[in-house]
N, C-alpha and C positions, 0 to 999 in steps of 0.2 A: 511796250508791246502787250502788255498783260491788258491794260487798259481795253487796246480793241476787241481783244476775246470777248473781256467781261460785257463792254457795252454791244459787243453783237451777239454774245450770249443773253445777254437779258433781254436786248430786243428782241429778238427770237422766241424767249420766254414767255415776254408780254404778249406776242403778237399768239402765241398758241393759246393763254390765258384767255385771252378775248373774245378769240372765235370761237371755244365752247361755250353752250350752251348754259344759262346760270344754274348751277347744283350748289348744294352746300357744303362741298368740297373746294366750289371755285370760289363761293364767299367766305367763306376761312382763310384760305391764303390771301386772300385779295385784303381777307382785314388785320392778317400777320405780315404782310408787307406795307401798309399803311402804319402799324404798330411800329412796325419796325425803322420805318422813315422818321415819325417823331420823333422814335429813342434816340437815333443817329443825327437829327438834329438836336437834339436837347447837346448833346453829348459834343458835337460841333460846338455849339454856341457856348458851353459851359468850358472847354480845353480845344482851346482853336489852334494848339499846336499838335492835335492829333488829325486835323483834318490833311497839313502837311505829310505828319509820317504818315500816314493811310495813300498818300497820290505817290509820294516815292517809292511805297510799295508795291503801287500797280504799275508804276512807271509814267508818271504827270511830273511835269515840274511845279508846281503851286498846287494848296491846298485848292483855291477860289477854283483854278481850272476844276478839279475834281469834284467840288460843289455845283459848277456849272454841269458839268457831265451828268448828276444823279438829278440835277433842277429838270435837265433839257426832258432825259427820260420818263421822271416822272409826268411834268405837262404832259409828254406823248400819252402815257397809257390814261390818264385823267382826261381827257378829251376824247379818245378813241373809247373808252369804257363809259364816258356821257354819252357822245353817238349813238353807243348801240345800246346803250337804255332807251333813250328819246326815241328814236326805229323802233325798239319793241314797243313803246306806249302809243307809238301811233298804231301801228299796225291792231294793238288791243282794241283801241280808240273806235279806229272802220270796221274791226268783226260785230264792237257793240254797237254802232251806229248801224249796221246791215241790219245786225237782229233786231233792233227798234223799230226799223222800217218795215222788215216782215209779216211784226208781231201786229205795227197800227195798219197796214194792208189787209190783213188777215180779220182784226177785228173791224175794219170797213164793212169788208165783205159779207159778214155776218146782221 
């Protein structure tokens, strides 16, 4: 049961993380949660009997299940936080391609 809390709390989390706007408040956590998935891999792959007691204490049967759960997640926000990088570099992309176009009309005209 703790399980679904945690992963619809943190979905929830990601999905509020996302949708603001990039500050450097939102890139510090975004790179203390990157930090921190390392460490939690390292730390997996180093004593892979903690990744067991860690699922029995949210309530998973197998550690793998529990791995699979932080894998699925993290994909989600790695793809959704690509997204909307790529949408904002195009969208930069068209305002500089607009003012290019202004700027060689402009000096046409002249």
């Amino acid at each position: 049961m703790i399980i679904k809390v945690l992963l619809i709390a943190g979905t929830l989390a990601l999905g509020m993380l996302l949708r603001q706007r990039a500050t450097g408040t939102n890139l510090a956590v975004r790179r203390l949660v990157g930090a921190a998935v390392v460490v939690l891999g390292v730390i997996a792959v180093a004593f892979p009997s903690t990744t067991v007691w860690a699922a029995h204490l949210v309530g998973v049967q197998r550690g793998t299940d529990l791995l699979l759960y932080v894998f699925v997640m993290t994909f989600l926000f790695t793809t959704v936080a690509s997204y909307q990088r790529i949408f904002g570099l195009e969208r930069r992309i068209t305002e500089l391609t607009r003012e290019l176009a202004l700027r060689a009309a402009d000096d046409i005209r002249r």
